[in-house]
C-alpha positions in Angstrom: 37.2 -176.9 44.4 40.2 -176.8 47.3 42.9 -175.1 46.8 45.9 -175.6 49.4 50.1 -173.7 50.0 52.2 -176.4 49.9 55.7 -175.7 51.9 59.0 -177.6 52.8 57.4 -176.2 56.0 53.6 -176.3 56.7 50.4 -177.3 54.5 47.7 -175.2 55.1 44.1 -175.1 52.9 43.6 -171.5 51.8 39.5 -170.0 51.4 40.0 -168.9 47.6 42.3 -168.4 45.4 45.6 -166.0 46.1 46.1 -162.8 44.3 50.0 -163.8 44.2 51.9 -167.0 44.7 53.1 -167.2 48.2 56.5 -166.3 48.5 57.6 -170.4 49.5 56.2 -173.9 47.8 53.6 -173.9 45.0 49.6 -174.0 45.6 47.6 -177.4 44.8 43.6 -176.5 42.9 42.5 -179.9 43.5 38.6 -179.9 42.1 36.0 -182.5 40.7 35.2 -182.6 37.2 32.0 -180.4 37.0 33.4 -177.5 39.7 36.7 -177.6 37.4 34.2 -176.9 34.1 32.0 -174.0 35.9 35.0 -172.6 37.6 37.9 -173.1 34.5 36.9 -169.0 33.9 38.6 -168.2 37.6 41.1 -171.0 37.3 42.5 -169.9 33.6 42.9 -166.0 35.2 44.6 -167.5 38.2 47.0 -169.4 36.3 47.8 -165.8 34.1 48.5 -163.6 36.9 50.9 -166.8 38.6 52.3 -168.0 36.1 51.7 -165.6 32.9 50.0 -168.5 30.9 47.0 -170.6 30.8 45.8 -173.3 29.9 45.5 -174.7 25.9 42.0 -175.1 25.4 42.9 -178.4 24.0 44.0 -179.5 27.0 41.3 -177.9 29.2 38.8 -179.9 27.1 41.2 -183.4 27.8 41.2 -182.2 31.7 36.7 -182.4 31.2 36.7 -185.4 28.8 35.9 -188.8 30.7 36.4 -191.1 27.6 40.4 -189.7 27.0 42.6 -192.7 27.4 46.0 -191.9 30.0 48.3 -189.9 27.8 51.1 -187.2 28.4 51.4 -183.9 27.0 53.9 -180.8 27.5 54.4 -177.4 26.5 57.0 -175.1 27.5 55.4 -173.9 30.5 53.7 -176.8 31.7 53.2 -180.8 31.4 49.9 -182.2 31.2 49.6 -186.1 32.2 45.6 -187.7 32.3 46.4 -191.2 34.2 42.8 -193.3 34.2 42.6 -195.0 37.8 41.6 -198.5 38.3 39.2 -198.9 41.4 36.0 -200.6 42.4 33.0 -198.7 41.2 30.1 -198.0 43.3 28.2 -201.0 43.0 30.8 -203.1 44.2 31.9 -201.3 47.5 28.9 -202.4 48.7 28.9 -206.2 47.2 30.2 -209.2 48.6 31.7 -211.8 45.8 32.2 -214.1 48.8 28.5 -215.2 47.7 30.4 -217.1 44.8 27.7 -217.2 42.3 27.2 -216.3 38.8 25.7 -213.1 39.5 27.9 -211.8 42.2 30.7 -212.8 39.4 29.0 -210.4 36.6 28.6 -207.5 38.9 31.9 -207.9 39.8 33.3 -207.6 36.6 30.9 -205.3 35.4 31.8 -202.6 37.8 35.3 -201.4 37.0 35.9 -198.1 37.1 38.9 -196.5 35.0 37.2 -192.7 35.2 40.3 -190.9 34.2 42.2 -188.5 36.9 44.1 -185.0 35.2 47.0 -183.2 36.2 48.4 -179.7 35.2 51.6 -179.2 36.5 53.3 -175.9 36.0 56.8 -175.1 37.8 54.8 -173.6 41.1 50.9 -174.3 40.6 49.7 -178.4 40.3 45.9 -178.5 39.5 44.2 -182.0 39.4 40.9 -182.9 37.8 38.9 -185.8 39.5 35.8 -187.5 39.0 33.1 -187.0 41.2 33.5 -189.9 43.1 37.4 -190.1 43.8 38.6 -189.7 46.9 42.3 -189.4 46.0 42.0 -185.1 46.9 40.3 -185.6 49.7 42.9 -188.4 51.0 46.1 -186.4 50.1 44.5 -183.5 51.6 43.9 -185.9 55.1 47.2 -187.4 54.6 49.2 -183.9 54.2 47.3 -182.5 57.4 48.2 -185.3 59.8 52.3 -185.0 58.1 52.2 -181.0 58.9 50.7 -181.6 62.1 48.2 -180.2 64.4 50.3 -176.5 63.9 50.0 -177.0 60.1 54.1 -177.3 60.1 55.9 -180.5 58.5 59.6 -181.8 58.1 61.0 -182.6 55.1 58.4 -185.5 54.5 55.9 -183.0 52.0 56.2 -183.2 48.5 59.0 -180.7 47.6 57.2 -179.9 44.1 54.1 -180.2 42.0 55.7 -182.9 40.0 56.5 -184.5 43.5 53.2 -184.4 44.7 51.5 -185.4 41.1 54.1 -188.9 41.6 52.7 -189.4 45.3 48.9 -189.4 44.0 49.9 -191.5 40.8 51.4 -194.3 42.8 48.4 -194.1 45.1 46.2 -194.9 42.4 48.2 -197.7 41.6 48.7 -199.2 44.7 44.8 -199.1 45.2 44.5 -201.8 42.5 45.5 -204.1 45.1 41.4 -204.3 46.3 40.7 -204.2 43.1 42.8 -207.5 42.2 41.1 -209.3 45.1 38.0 -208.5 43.6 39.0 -209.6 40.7 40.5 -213.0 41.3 37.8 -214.0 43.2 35.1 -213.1 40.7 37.0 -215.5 37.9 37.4 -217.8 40.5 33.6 -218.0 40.5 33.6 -218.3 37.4 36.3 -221.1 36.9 34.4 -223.1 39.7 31.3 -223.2 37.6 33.1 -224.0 34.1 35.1 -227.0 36.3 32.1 -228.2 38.6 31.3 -231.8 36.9 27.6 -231.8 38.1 26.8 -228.2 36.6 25.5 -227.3 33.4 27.2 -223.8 32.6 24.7 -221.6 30.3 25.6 -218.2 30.8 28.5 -217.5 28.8 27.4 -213.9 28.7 29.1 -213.7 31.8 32.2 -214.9 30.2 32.0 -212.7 27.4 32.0 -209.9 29.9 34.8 -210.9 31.6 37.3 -211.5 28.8 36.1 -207.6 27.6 36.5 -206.9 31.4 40.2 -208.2 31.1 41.0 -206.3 28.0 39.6 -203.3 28.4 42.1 -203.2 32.0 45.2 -204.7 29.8 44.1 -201.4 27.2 44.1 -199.2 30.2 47.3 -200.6 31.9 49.2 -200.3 28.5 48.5 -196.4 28.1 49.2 -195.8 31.7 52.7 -197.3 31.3 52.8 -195.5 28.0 51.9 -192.1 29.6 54.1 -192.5 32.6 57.4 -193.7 30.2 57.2 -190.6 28.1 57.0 -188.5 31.7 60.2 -190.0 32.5 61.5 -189.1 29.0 60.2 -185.7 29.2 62.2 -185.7 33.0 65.2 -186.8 31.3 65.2 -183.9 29.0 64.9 -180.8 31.9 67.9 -178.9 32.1 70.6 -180.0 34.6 70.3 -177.9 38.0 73.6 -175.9 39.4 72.6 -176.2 42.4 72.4 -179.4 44.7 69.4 -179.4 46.4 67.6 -178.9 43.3 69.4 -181.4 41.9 68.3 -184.2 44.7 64.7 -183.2 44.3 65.2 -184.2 40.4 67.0 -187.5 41.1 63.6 -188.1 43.7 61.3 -187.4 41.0 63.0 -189.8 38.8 63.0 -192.4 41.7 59.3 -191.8 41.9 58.9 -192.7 38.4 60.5 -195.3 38.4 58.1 -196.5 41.1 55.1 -195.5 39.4 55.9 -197.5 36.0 57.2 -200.4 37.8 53.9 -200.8 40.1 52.1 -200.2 36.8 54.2 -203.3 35.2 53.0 -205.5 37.8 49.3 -204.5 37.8 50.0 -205.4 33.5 51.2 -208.8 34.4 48.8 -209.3 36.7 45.8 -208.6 34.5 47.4 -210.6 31.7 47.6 -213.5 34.2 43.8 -213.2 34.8 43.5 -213.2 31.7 45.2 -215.9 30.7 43.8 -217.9 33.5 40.3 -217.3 32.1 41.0 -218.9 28.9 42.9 -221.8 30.4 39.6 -222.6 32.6 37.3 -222.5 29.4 40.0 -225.0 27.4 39.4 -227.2 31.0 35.6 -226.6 30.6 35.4 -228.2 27.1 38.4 -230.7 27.8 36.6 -231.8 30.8 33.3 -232.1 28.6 34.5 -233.9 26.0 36.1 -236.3 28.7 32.9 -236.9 29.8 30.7 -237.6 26.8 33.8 -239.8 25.9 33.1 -241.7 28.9 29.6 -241.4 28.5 29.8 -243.3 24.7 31.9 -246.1 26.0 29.4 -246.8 28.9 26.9 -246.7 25.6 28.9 -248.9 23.6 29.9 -251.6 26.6 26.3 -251.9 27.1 25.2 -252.2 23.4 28.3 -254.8 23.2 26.9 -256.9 26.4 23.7 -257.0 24.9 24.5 -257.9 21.5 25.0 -261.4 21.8 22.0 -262.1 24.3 19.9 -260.7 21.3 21.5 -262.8 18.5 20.6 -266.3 21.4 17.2 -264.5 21.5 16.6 -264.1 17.9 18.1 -267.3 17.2 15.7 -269.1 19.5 13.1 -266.7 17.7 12.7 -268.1 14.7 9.6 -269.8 13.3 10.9 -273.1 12.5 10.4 -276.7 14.7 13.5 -278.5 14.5 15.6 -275.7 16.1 17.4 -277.4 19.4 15.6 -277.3 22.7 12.8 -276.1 21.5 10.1 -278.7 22.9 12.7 -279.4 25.5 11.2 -278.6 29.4 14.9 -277.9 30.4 15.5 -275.6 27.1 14.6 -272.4 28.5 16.6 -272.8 31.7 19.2 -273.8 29.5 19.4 -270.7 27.0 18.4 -268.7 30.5 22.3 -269.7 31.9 23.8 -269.8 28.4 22.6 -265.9 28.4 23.3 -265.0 31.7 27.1 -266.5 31.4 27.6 -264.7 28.3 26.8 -261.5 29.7 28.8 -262.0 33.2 31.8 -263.0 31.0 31.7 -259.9 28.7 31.1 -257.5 32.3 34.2 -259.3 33.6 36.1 -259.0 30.5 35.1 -255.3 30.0 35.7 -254.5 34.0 39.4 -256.1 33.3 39.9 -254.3 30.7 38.8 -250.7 32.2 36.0 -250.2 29.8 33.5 -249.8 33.1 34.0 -248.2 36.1 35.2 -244.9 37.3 39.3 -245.5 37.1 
């Protein structure tokens, strides 16, 4: 757990938790998951003697739950947003899809993480719950060091406000669906390769399964994130109108911010219903191209069996037990049925070459 004095003028990390709110900015309790559970005793007293009020224990059990979808709450002394993240897990940090096989597609897929990421954001006091793994604290934390500087002092480039800074790490999640997309795209377009190659014989559709639930559990996730972020920017809409001006700018800012953050969340939408929809366009080419080739596979069949038809009615013919057929006690007869036969069957290739019945056009 880090807890950190955000200013319009410096950013410093403080050892524990203040007795009092400092006298300028608000104070950021950034912590993982499991610190956030064994420490929620310390953090609920905190919050009473800065803010006089806690946390609902509803919502302190939504800040620990990892299933709970992105949502937004509010009471009157503080909103409550959970916003799940879409990034790489683990596994696939370390992978390389460049391999372009099956199996590099089904980790790939397999691997998305949408670990949900809390916030608590009171008027002076933003507390965020991470998973164990995210490195969003620990890059705001970097990121807010270098703006204050080596003398832990900063211009006006700091977030103003808990809500401000709760917008900034938002849109960073976002934006880090970019990797994510690469990923992404070129693990279906593994997977479209092998459903389009001609010479393969695609088996696994396990690994298709996976990726259409891939595709839909993200389209889910997307949907509640632009769900929870649009009733932020309702709940924004509702705050009291400031007197005075600065405080008035910092509003309009936050509602830029949303903005931002539901539009960037609009495109990741469209971008995962695009996968989507390119999936199931390459598995309609996977079984149109099939059936093009056992269609062309049945007329090379039935060319043949139409060749060959007629040289086995002369052969049958010339078959039969009986002596006065033609040419039979002729020296020159089987020569003659030999060209008759190979004529016939010359002339029907020729016709059926003419007529595109054979070949590869």
């Amino acid at each position: 757990m880090r807890i950190f004095h955000v200013a319009a003028d410096r950013f410093v990390e403080l050892p524990a938790m203040p007795e009092a709110l400092p006298a300028h900015g608000f104070v950021w309790i950034g912590s993982a998951r499991r610190e956030f559970e064994v420490g929620l005793g310390d953090v609920q007293a905190a919050l009473q003697r800065w803010t006089g009020g806690q946390l609902l224990d509803l919502h302190a059990s939504d800040l620990l739950n990892t299933q709970l979808p992105s949502h937004f709450d509010y009471t009157s002394w503080y909103d409550l947003l959970v916003f799940r993240r879409l990034a790489a897990g683990a596994g696939q940090r370390a992978f390389d899809v460049e391999r372009g096989t099956l199996a590099a597609a089904r980790q790939a897929l397999a691997a998305v993480d949408t670990s949900p990421v809390g916030f608590a954001v009171f008027d002076r006091v933003l507390v965020t719950v991470h998973p164990t793994d995210c490195a969003v604290r620990d890059h705001f934390a970097q990121r807010l060091v270098a703006m204050a500087g080596s003398e832990g002092r900063a211009g006006t480039r700091l977030p103003a406000s808990p809500p401000d800074l709760m917008l900034r790490m938002v849109n960073h999640m976002v934006d880090s669906y970019l990797d994510l997309r690469r990923l992404l795209t070129r693990a279906l377009g593994t997977l479209q390769q092998e459903l389009l190659d001609p010479k393969s014989r695609f088996r696994d559709w396990n690994v298709l399964l996976e990726s259409r639930n891939a595709l839909a559990l993200l389209e889910d996730t997307c949907e509640d994130q632009r769900s929870a972020m649009q009733e932020w920017i309702d709940a924004l809409d509702e705050w009291p109108d400031e007197a005075d001006p600065q405080l008035q700018r910092e509003r309009e800012i936050l509602r830029v911010r949303s903005r931002d953050v539901l539009e960037h969340v609009a495109r990741v939408l469209s971008h995962v219903r695009r996968l989507g929809e390119s999936a199931e366009t390459a598995v309609q080419m996977h079984f149109s191209a099939l059936g093009h080739r056992t269609n062309d596979i049945m007329r090379t069949l039935t060319v043949l069996t139409a060749i060959f038809l007629p040289l086995n009615l002369i052969t049958g013919f010339f078959g039969m037990n009986f002596d006065d057929l033609p040419l039979i006690h002729s020296a020159d007869g089987l020569w003659f049925a030999l060209v008759v036969m190979i004529a016939v069957g010359v002339g029907l290739v020729a016709l059926f070459w003419r007529k595109r019945y054979l070949g590869s056009d």
